[in-house]
N, C-alpha and C positions, 0 to 999 in steps of 0.2 A: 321349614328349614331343618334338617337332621342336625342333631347337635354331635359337637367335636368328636371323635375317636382318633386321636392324634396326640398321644399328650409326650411333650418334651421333659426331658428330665437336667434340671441340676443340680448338681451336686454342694455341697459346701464346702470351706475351707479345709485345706489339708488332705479334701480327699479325690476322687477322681469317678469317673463313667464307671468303673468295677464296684462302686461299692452297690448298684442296683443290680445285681448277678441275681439276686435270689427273688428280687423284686418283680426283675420284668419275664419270666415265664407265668406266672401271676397273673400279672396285666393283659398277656396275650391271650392269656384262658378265656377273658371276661369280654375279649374283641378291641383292645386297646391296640392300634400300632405305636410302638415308642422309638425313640429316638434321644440320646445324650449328648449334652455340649460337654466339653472339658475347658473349666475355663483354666487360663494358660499362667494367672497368679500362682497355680501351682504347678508350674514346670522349672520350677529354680532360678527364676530371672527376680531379683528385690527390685528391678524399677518398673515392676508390671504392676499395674495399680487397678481399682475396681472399672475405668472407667473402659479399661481392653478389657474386662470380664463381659463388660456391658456388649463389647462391640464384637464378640462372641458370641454373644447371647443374638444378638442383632443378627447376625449371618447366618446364622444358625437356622432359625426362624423365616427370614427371608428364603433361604433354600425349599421353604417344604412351600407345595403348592394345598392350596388348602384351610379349613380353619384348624385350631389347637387349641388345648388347655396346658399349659405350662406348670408344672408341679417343681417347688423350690424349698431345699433342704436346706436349713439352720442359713450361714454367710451369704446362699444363695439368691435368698429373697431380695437381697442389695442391688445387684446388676439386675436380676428379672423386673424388678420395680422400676429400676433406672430407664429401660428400655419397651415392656410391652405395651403400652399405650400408647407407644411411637407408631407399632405396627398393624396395619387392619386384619390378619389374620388370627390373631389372637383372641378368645371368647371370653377362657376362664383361666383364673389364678388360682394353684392349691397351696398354700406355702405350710409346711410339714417345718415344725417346731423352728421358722424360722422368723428373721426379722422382718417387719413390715416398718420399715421407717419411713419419716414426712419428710417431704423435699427440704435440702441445706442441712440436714442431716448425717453425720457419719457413724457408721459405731459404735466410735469411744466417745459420741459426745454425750451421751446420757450415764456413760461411766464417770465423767468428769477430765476422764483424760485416757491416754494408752496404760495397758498392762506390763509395756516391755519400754523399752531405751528408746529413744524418739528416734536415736541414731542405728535402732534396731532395723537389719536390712531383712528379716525374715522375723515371723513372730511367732511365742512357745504356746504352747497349748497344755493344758490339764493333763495330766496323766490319765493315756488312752483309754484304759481299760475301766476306769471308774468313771471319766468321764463323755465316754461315746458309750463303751461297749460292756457295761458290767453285766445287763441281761442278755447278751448275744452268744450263741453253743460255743464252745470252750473254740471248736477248731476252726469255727469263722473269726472269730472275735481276734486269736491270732494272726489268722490270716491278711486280714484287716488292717490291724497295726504293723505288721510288714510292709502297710502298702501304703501306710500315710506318706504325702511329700512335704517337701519344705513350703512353705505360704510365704509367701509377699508380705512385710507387714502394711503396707503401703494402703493394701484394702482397707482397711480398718480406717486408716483417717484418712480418704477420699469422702467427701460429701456426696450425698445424690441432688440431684438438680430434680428428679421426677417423683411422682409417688403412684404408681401404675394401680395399684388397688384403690384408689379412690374413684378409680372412674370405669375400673373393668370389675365384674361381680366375681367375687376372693372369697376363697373357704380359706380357715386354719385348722388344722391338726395340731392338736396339743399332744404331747407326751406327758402323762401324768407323774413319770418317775424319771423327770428327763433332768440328768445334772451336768450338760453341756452348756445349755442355754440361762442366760444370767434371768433369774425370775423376773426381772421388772420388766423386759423386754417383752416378757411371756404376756405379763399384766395390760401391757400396753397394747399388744395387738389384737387380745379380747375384745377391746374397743374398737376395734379398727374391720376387721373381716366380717361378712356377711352373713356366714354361716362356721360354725364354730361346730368342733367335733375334738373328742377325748380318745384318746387308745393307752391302755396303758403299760409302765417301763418306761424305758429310756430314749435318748438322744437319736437311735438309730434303731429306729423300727424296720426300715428294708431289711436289715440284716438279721434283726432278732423276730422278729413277726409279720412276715411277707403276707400272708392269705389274710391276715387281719387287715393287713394295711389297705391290700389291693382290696378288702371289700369296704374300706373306708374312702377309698378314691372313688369308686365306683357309685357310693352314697353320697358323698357331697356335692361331685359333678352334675348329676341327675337331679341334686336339690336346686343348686345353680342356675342350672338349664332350666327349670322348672319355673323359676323365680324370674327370668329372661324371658319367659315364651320362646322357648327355642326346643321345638318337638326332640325329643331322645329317642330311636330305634329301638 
């Protein structure tokens, strides 16, 4: 059985299908077909919660005829979890400096609580620039933060009912200089992914380091596949 070349891309909180611009000519080089979801927690609606991200994610997936590897950026890893072991086309999980949380789980609950007003109908985020984009080139890294949207805070304390990497074979991508992602989160999913890989910088490597990154998807998918018995082209 040839393995995946189909891999889905999404994105995380705040940001949108543009922020892979730099990422997926990349990916196309090395014989990846991609494809983005945009999940819709950030199109300005606060009662959109993770669990329409999920079902986003779901539709999304269902369209492509096919198997896939689903690559999940930082908030992203939430719905992908929630949802890919639902669906039998799915192979492999890459979640790229994101969270891998255990079912009944939400994201503030290993915070202890929310970072904003419970009555908060969108939630604030670190200042952009140190915390996604401090090593990203001066005129992306702007570009970029022109282009964040408002978030849902509502993702955040949705629970996931699923834990999709305990039962589909999951790489992590670490950020070694990554100060978007809360360290314990980092520490925790150590334990959790099957094959574990470092790049380093920051939060957003698509945008600061595309050809690393795409030769780091390239290496953990193949490891994946490898560990599967599922022949790679």
């Amino acid at each position: 059985m040839a393995g995946p070349r189909h891999l889905v891309l999404v994105h995380g909180a705040w940001h949108g299908p543009w922020c892979w611009e730099r990422l997926v000519p990349e990916l196309e080089r090395r014989g990846w077909t991609t494809s983005a979801v945009d999940l819709p927690s950030t199109w300005g609606n606060p009662g959109t919660g993770m669990h329409d991200d999920a079902q986003a994610v779901r539709e999304h997936l269902e369209s492509i005829d096919g198997p896939v590897t689903v690559l999940a950026h930082s908030y992203g890893g939430v719905p992908v979890s929630e949802v890919a072991d639902t669906l039998p086309n799915v192979r492999q999980l890459v979640y790229l400096a994101a969270h891998m949380l255990e079912a009944d789980e939400a994201v503030t609950s290993s915070l202890g609580g929310p970072w904003f007003p419970l009555e908060a109908e969108t939630a604030p985020h670190l200042p952009p620039h140190e915390a996604f984009y401090h090593d990203v080139p001066a005129e992306w890294a702007a570009k970029a933060v022109a282009r964040l949207r408002p978030q849902s805070a509502r993702v955040f304390l949705d629970e996931q009912t699923r834990a999709s990497w305990r039962t589909i074979p999951s790489a992590l991508i670490v950020c070694d200089d990554d100060r978007g992602m809360p360290e314990l989160f980092t520490k925790r999913a150590l334990q959790s992914a099957d094959v574990v890989r470092h790049l380093p910088g920051g939060h957003s490597p698509f945008l600061a380091r595309p050809v690393e990154l795409a030769d780091a998807i390239d290496e953990v998918t193949f490891t994946l596949a490898t560990v599967a018995g599922i022949r790679v082209p």
